[in-house]
N, C-alpha and C positions, 0 to 999 in steps of 0.2 A: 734180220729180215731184209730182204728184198727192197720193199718200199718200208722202211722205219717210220715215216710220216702220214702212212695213206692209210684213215680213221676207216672206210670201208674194210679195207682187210684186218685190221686189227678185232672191227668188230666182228669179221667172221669167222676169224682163230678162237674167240670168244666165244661164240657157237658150239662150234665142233667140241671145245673141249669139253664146253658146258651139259654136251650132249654123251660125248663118246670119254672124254678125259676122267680124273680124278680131282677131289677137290683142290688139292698141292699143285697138279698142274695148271688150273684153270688161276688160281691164284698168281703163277709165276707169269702167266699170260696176261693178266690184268695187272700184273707189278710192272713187267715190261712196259706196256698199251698207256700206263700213268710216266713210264721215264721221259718214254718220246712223245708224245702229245699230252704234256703237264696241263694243256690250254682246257683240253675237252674233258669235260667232268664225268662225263658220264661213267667213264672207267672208275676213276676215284669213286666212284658213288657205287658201283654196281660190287667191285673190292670189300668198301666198307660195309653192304648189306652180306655180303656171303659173310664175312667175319663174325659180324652181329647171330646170325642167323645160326651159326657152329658155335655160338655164346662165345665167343670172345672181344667180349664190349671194350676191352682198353686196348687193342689191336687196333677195332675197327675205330676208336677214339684217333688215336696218333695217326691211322690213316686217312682221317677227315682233316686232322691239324696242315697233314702237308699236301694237299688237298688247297686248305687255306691258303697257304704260301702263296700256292700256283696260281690261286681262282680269290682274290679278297672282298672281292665284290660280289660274290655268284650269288643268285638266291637258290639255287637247286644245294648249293654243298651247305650254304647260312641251314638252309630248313633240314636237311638230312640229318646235320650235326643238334639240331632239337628234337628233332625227334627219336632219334639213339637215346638223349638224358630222358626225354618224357617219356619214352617205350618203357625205360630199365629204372623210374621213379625218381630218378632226378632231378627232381622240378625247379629246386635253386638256380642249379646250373642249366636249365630251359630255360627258365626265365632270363637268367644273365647273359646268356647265349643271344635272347631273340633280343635285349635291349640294346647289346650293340648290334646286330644287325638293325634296328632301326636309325642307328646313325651310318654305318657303312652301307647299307644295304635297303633304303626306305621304300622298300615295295608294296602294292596290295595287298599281295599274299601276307609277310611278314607281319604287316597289322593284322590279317585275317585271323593268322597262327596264335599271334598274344593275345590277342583278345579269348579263341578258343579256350589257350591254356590257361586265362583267369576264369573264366566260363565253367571249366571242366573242377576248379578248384574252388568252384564258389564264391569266386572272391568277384559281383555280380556287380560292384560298382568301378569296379578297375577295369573292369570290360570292355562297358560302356563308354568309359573314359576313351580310351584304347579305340575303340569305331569313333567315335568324334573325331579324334586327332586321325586316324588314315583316313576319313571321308572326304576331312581338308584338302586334302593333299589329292585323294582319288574320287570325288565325288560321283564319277559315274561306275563305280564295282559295287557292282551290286548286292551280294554276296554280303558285303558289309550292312546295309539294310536291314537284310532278310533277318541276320543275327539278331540285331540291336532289338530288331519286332521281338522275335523269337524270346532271348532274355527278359524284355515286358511282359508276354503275355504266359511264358510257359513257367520263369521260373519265380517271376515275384509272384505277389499276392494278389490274386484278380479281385481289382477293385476299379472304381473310375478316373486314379490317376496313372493306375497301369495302363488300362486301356487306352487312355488320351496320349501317355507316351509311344504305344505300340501304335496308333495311327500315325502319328507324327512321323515317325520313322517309314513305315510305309508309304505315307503322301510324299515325302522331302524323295524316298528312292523312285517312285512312278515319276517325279517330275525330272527328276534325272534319267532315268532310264525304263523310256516309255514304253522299251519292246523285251521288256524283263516278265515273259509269262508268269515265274514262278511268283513275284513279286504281286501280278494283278490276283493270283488264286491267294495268298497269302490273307491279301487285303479283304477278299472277300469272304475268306473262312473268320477272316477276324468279325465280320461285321453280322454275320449268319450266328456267329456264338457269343453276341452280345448281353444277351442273358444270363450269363455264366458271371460277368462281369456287376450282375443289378442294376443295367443300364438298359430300359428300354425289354420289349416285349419279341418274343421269338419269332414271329409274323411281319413285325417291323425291321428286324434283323436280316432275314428271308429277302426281303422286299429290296434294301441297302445293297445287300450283296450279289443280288441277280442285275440291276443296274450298273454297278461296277463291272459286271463282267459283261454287259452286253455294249459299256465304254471303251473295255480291254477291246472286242472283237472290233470294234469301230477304225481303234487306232492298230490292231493287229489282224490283219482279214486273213482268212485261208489256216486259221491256227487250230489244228485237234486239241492240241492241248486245252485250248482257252473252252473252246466248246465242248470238250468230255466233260470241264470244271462246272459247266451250266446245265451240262446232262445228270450229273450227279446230286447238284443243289437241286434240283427238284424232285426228287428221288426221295434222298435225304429228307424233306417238304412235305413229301405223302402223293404228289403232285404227278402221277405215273404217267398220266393223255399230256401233261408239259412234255414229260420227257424223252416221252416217243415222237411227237410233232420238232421236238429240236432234235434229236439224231436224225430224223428223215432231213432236216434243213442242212445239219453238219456234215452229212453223206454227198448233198448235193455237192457242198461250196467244197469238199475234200475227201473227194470219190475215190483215191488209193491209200486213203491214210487207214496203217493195219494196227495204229488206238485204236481207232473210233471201229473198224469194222471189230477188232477180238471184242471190243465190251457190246458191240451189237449182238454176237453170239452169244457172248453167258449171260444177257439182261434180256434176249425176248425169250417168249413165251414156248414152252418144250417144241409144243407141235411145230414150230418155227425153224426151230433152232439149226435144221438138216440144212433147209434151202437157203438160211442164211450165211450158212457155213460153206455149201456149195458157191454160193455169188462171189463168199470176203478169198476164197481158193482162186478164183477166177479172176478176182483183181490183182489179191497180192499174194502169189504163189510161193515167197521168199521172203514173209515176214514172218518173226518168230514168235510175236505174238499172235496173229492170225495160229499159227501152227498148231499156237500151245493151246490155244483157244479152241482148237479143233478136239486137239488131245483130252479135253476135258469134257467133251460132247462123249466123246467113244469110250470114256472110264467113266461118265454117268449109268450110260446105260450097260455097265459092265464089260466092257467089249476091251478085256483087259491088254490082249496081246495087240492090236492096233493103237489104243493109247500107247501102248510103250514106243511103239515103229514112233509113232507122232512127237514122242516128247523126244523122242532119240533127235529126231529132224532139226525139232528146235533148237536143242542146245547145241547141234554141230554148223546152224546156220549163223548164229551167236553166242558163242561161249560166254563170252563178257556181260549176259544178261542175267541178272540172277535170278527174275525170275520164274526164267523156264524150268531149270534146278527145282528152284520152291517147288513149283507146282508137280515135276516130276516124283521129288524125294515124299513128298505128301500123300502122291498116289501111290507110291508102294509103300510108305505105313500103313496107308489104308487097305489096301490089295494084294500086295506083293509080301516076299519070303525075304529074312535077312540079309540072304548074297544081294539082291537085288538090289537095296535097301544100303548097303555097304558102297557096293559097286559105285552109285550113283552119288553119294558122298564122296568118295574121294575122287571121283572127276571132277567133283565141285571146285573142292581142294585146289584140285592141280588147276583146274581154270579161274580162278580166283575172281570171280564176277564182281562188278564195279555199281551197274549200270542197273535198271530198272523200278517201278516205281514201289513196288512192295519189299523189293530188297533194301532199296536206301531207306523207306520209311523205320528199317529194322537194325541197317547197321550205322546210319547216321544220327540214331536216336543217342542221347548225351550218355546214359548209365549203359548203352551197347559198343561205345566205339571202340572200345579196346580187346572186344572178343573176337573170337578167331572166325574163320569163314566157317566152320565145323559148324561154330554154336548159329552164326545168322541163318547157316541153312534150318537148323534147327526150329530156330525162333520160327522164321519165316514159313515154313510149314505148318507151324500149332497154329499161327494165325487161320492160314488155308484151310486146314480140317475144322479150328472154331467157327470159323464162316458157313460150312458147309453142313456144319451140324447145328446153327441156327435156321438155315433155310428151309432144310430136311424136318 
């Protein structure tokens, strides 16, 4: 090559082949891209997943190894190479992988990872253990928290020493990191499902948890998130004139945010639902939930070939959102003919969506992580239609 050194062009020979090549070429392209830039992982990484991906696990193994050589310190190649043994059930060699990366490599993440994979293997006090000692070290990642809750109240026994530990861990993550949304809503779901625990009365619980959030918005002003979380608690509550009186205030304080306008769509009243669709169009004409939110107005009232135009919008305004998909792939189980139904799955496929709030609730869940995007779509749609056949 031309320029042997310049990570630009190499990454766009990487392209092309990726696009127009064979896999043999693309390989020879990314075997080159690792001779001459041994520094930049990304090659080595992107190599060892095609390998993996064609199942050849002790290829992409030795290609991680020299990888290592190059990178000893990396945390992108440390985590790639655990996740290969944890994908392909290796879990020994996960674990022994992620314990020296805690000596060579002691990052957030890499606690993040061990802890997961004692999480995922039940083994619920090595975990624990495991978020103490990276908290030490990282006390404001938050992430680490949210876990440590998470393991108290989902996977021990809900009792009132679980629950006292899941507060703890919530209070110690809010005093560290004040502007952790997920963290205030966490806190607040915990304290709303106190009853669950035989601590206290579900009204008193209600009570806990709408104060904590209207603490959250105090130290967090201008936040959808934190105020969809206050819109839904009183929903949740039976409390429906609360929850209309705080959307009219959250619209004020955050008049382009397309949360709060799509869930002003599907939560008011039918006859509503056109003009407020018209308004959330008019603010945010480029958000995908606003869009998809529309799409669901127009497949309510049957108006099947415009929901499709809509959800099509969506998901080309944001592929990475899963879900638009959901809500798509749901309507044509419910409406649509196979092709249709097909078609929109394997775009899912190919857009491998990351992002959105019903999607992660489906593929982040502990017994879901290791299923394919096929099945979350899946999942994530029976949710959509059991929703819709309780309403109905």
């Amino acid at each position: 090559a031309a320029f042997p050194t310049k990570r630009t062009l190499w990454l766009q020979a990487v392209d092309l082949e990726r696009k127009h090549g064979t896999a043999a070429s693309l390989d020879e392209v990314l075997e080159a891209a690792s001779e001459r830039l041994p520094r930049t992982e990304i090659f080595w990484l992107v190599r060892a997943k095609e390998k993996w991906l064609a199942g050849a696990v002790d290829e992409s193994r030795s290609i991680l190894t020299e990888a290592f050589k190059a990178n000893p310190d990396s945390e992108p190649v440390w985590l790639a190479a655990v996740k290969l043994e944890w994908e392909t059930g290796e879990i020994e060699r996960a674990r022994l992988l992620l314990a020296r990366a805690r000596e060579r490599a002691p990052t957030a993440r890499i606690y993040m990872k061990s802890a997961l994979l004692e999480r995922e293997c039940r083994r619920f006090d090595e975990a624990l253990e495991l978020l103490e000692e990276g908290l030490r070290k990282y006390p404001t990642f938050a992430k680490m928290y949210m876990m440590g809750g998470q393991i108290c109240s989902e996977d021990l026994t809900k009792d009132q020493i679980h629950l006292d530990r899941t507060r703890k861990f919530y209070q110690r993550g809010l005093q560290n990191c004040p502007n952790s949304v997920v963290l205030w809503c966490l806190a607040s779901q915990l304290e709303e499902r106190v009853a669950e625990y035989r601590s206290g009365s579900t009204n008193a619980g209600v009570t806990k948890a709408r104060s904590l959030l209207e603490l959250a918005r105090l130290k967090n002003a201008k936040n959808p998130e934190l105020w969809l979380e206050a819109i839904r608690l009183e929903r949740r509550a039976g409390n429906e004139k609360l929850a209309v009186s705080l959307m009219a205030r959250a619209l004020q304080e955050c008049p382009t945010s397309g949360l709060l306008l799509a869930e002003n769509i599907s939560t008011s009243p039918r006859v509503e639902q056109k003009s407020k669709s018209a308004d959330a169009i008019k603010r945010r004409p480029d958000d995908p939930r606003v869009i998809a939110a529309v799409a669901a107005l127009f497949a309510s009232e049957r108006k099947h070939d415009k929901a499709r135009k809509w959800y099509e919008r969506a998901v080309k305004l944001d592929p990475d959102v899963g879900d638009s998909w959901a809500k798509w792939y749901a309507f044509e189980l419910d409406a649509g003919k196979k092709e249709g139904r097909e078609d929109v799955k394997q775009r899912c496929i190919a857009a491998e969506p990351k992002h959105g709030e019903l999607w992660c609730s489906v593929s982040k869940a502990m017994p879901d992580r290791r299923k394919s995007t096929a099945e979350h779509l899946e999942a994530a749609a029976q949710n959509i239609l059991a929703t819709m056949q309780k309403l109905n």
